[in-house]
C-alpha positions, 0 to 999 in steps of 0.5 A, a space after each residue: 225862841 223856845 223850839 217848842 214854840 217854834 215847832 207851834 208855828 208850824 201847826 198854828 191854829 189862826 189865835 197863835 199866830 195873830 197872837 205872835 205876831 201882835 206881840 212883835 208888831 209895835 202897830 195897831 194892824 192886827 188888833 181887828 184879827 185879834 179881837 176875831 180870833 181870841 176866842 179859838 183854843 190855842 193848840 200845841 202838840 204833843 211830843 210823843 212821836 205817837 200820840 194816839 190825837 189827830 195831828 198829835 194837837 191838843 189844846 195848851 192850857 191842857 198840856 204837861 211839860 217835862 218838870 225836869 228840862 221844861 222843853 217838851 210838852 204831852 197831851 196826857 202822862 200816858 204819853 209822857 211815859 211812852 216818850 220817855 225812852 227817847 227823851 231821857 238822854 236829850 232831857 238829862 242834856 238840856 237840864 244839865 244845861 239849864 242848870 248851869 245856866 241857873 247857876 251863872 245867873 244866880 253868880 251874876 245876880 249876887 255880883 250886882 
């Protein structure tokens, strides 16, 4: 699992967790749950230690991912910025990582 994702858990409002948990259940058990909760907002957080929003929670339709690494998430390109001091070192690793693991997929795909 992505650790954004992981770290939502955490924070889940009822609609990201039945919706978790429904997609690893292979049971009918939570399609009632399911049909009660759909309409809440799903919510993430923001990455920017801090975000001026309760919680740091905003809803994750609205977010914005990092376009270079695509592991951290912000609730405005205010935030991003203020974050980016402290994310740029972790962001150049995780793209370079993400790179090379393109790179090794890409080779594999071509073999096959």
């Amino acid at each position: 699992l992505h650790l954004q994702k992981l770290m939502e858990l955490l924070i889940a409002d009822d609609h990201t967790l039945v919706s978790f948990f429904r997609k690893r259940i292979t049971c009918s058990c939570l399609d009632k749950k399911h049909k009660e909760v759909k309409s809440i907002k799903k919510m993430g957080f923001c990455n920017n230690d801090n975000c001026p929003l309760p919680g740091r929670k905003v809803e994750r339709s609205k977010m914005l991912c990092c376009t270079r690494c695509g592991d951290h998430y912000y609730c405005s390109r205010d935030c991003q910025k203020a974050a980016w001091s402290e994310h740029r070192e972790e962001c150049k690793i995780r793209a370079e990582k993400n790179a090379k693991f393109e790179r090794i997929r890409d080779h594999v795909h071509d073999s096959v």
